[in-house]
N, C-alpha and C positions, 0 to 999 in steps of 0.2 A: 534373652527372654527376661520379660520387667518381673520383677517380684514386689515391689512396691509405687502405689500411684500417690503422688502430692497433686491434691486439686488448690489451686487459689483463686480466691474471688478478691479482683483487686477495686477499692473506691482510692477518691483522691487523698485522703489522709492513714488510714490502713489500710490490711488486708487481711482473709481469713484462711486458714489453710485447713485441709483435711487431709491425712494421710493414711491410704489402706495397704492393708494386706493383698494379694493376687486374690487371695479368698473373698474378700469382701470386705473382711475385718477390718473396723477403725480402729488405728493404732493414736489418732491425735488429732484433736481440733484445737484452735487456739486463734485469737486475732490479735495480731502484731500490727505497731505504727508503721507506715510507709516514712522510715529515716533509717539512716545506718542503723540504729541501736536493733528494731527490727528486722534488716536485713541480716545482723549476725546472729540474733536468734533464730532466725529460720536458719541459718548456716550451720549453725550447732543441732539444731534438731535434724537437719538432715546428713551430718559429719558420721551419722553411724551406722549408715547406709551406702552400700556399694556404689558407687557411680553408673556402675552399667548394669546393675537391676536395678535404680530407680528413674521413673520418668515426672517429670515437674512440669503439669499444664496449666492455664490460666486461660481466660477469656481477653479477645483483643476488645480495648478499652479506648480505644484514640492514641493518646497518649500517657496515660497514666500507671497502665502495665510496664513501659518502655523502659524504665530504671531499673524495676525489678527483673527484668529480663533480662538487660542485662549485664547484673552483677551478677543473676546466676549463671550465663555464658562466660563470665570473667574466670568463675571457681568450675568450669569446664560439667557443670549439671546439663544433662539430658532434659530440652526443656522446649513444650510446643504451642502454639499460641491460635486457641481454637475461636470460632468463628462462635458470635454469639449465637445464632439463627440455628446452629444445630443443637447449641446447648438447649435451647428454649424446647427444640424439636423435644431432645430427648426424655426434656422432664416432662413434654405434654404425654409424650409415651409412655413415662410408669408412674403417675400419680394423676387424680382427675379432682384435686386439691391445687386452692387457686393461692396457697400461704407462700409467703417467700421471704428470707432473709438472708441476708450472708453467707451463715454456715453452712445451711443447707445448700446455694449455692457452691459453696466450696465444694462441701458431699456430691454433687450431681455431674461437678466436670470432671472428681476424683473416678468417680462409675463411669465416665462415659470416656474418658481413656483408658480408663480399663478395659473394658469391652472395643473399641474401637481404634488403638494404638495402631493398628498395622496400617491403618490408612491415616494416619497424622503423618504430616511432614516438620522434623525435629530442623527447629530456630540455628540460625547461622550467625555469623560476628563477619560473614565475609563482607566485603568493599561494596559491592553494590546494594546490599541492602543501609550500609551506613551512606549510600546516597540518597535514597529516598525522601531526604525533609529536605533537600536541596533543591533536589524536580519538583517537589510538593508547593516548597516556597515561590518557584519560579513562575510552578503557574497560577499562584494567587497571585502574584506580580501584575500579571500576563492580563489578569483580568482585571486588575485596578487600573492600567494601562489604557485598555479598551473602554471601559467605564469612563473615566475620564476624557476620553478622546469622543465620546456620544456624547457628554457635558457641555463639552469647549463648543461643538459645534451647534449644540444647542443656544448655546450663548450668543456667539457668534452670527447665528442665524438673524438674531434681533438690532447686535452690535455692529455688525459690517457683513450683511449677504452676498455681497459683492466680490469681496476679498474670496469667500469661502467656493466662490463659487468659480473662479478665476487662478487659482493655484492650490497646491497641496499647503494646508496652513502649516503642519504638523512636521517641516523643516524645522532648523536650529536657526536660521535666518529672519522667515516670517515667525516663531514663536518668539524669538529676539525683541524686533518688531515691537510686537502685540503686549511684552511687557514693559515696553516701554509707552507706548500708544496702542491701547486695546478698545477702538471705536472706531468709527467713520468720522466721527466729531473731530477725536483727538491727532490722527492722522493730518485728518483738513486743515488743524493750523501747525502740522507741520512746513519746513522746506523742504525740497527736493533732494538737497546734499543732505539736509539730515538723515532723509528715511535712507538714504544710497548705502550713508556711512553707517547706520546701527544692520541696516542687512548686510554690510560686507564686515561686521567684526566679528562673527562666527566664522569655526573653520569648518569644514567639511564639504557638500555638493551644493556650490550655488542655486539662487530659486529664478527661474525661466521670467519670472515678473521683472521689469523696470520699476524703479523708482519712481519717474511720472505714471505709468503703467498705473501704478497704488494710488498714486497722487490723484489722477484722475477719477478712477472708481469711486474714492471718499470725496470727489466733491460732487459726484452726481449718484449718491448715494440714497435710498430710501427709509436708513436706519433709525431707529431709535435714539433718542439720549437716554443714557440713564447710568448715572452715576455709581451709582449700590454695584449695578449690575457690571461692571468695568472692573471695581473690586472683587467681583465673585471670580469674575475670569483671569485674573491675573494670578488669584489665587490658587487656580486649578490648575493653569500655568505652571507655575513653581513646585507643584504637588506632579506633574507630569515628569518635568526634568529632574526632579529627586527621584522617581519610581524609576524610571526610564535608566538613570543611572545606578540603581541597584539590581537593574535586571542584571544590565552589561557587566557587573560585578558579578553575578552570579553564574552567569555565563560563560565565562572565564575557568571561577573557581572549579562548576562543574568538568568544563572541558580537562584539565589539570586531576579530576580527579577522576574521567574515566580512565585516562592513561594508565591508573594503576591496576584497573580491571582487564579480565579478557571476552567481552563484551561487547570489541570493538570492531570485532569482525561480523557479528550477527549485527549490528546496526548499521553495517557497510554494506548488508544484504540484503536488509529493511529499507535503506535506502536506493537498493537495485529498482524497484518496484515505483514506476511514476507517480505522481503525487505523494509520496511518503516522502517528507522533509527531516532535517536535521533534529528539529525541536520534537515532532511527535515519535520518529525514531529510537532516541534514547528516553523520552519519557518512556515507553514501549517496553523498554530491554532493561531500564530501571526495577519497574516493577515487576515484571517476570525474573527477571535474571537468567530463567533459561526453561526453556522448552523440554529440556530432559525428565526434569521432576514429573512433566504431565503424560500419562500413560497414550492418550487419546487427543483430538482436539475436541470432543465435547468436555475432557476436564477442565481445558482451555477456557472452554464458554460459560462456562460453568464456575469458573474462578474470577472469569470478568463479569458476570452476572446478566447476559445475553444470550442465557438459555431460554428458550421457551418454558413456561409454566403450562404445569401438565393437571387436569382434572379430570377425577375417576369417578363414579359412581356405578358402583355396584358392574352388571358387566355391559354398562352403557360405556360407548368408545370416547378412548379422549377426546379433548377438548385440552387443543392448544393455546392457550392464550396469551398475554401482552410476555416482554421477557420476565423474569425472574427480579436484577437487580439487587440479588445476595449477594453479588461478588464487590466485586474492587471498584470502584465508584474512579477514581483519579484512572484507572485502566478504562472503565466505560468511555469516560470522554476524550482520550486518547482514541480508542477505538473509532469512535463516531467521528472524529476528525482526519482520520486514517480514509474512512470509511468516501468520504464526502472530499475528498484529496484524489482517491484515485477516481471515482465517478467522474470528475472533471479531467483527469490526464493519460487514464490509462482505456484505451478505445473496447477491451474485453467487458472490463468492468460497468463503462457506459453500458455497454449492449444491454449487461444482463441488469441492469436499473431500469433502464427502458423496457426489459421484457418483463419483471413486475408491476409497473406504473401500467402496463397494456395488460395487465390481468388484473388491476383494479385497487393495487395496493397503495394507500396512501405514501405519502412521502415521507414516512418517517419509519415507515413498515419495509419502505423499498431501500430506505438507507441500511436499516439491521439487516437486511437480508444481504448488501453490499457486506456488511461485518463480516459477516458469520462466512460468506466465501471468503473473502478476504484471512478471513484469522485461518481458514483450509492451508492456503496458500502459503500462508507465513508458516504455519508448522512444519509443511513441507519442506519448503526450503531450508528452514531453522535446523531441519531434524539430519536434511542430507547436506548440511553445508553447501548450499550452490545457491546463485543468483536469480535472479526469475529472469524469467523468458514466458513471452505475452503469449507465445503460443500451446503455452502447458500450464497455462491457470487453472483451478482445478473446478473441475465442472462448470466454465463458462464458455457457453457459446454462444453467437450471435442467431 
């Protein structure tokens, strides 16, 4: 049982702490610099308090809580990191004053652990949570990738439509190529053994085009000259195979570092389930960690922020409306990818897309409703350790 609550309100240069009593009682406000010097006086002001009756909350901040979270996991403090969206909730609930500033702040997360501890989930130093800027990184990668790869071909569209239209450019072969001769121009006064020899000095899977193959499209080609434009794309080029190789970096590194988790058996059962891939799998099992913490799968949907948002008035009936999107943002879009994976591979899942799109629901109403079975399904599984099998999908039928 807690007998003292540390609320902190962290910005990017300090932070402010409140510390009460179970009673209510402020025993301590004070704002300390976000640097060691401040981190050991908060350690000294909390040195004279038990460990296991006091709990240490704070509001998740991006990234600027993360330091201070966890030094005080380093010094083994009981310590939980609350969502902003209920804090906000809580103060609209006892004051109907619109003032705000730090300490009070601090004050309002210090009362609302206090009252509401039994339902916080206390912060870990375990392995999979120290993966999450890994998967986080990767899929900004993922999408600078994709970005660039809309670019190139935008480019290319003007440069040589021909080429783009006639092979995958986005080989090591044809990208080879293209920074060498990135036009229909610059090809055409190519030779033949030249273009042969810069496509064959990549390793990997050769590209189905011939040498004259190229040669010919650039000279009965429709494109553009433009010079500027030749530098833009060479440029994104090279900004392509830099990302491209710190993805493969990362991807590595992650692999290497689930090994150390045991994680690897629920993303071998995520993987059971058709369309669910290796990438959105462990992105998946990263962020959850595990299915046990969640009492229910609406806490599930609820954490991913793909609950329905509920509207009351008075005793007129809900009113379900778009989802929520309080939860985990990097989970949403894992989910929707998940979601829009199996619709195309797994034939349950089709049906029951298809039997919302035949009641009217748009297509992005018919994807969540894929989710929201889907995350059924995965809890199930997750909860009983077993693989799916198409014919116990939960609640889909044709």
């Amino acid at each position: 049982m807690y007998q003292q609550f540390c609320g902190i309100d962290v910005s990017k240069d300090s932070f402010d702490i409140t510390l009460l009593e179970s009673s209510g009682e402020v025993k301590l406000q004070e704002k300390l610099s976000m640097d060691i010097e401040g981190f050991n006086a908060l350690l000294k002001h909390l040195s004279s308090y038990s460990k296991e009756e006091l709990l240490v909350s704070m509001e998740a901040t991006g990234i600027y809580h993360l330091p201070l979270l966890s030094f005080l996991l380093e010094h083994s403090f009981k310590s939980v990191v609350i969502n902003p969206i209920l804090i906000k909730s809580f103060i609209g609930s006892t004051t109907l004053r619109k003032t705000k500033n730090d300490k009070k702040d601090a004050t309002s997360i210090a009362l609302f652990s206090l009252k509401s501890y039994q339902s916080l989930h206390l912060a870990t130093t375990d392995a999979i949570e120290n993966i999450r800027p890994l998967i986080r990184e990767r899929e900004s990668l993922s999408k600078e990738v994709a970005r660039l790869k809309t670019e190139i071909k935008a480019n290319l569209t003007q440069l040589f439509p021909e080429l783009l239209k006639n092979t995958n450019i986005f080989t090591k072969s044809i990208l080879n190529l293209l920074l060498q001769a990135p036009s229909r121009k610059a090809i055409r006064n190519l030779k033949k053994q030249k273009i042969q020899k810069l496509l064959d000095s990549t390793s990997g899977n050769k590209v189905r085009i011939s040498a004259g193959e190229i040669l010919f499209l650039a000279k009965n080609s429709i494109a553009v000259s433009d010079k500027y434009l030749e530098k833009v794309l060479t440029s994104k080029i090279r900004r392509l195979i830099t990302v491209q190789d710190e993805l493969s970096f990362l991807d590595e590194e992650l692999q290497n570092s689930l090994e150390d988790t045991d994680i690897n058996d629920d993303i071998e059962i995520l993987q059971s389930i058709p369309g669910i891939g290796t990438v959105t799998s462990k992105n998946f099992m990263v962020e959850v960690s595990s299915v046990d913490k969640f009492k229910s799968v609406k806490q599930l949907c609820a954490f991913i922020g793909i609950d329905p948002s509920v509207r009351q008035s008075g005793t007129s009936v809900n009113y379900r409306g778009k989802i929520s999107k309080r939860g985990n943002a990097n989970l949403r879009r894992t989910i929707w990818q998940m979601a829009t994976g199996v619709i195309r591979s797994c034939e349950k899942f089709k049906a029951y897309y298809d039997k919302k799109r035949s009641e009217g629901k748009k297509f992005k109403q018919a994807v969540i409703a894929v989710a929201n079975k889907l995350l059924k399904t995965i809890f199930v599984l997750l909860k009983n350790k077993t693989k799916f099998d198409e014919n116990l999908v939960c609640g889909v039928s044709k």
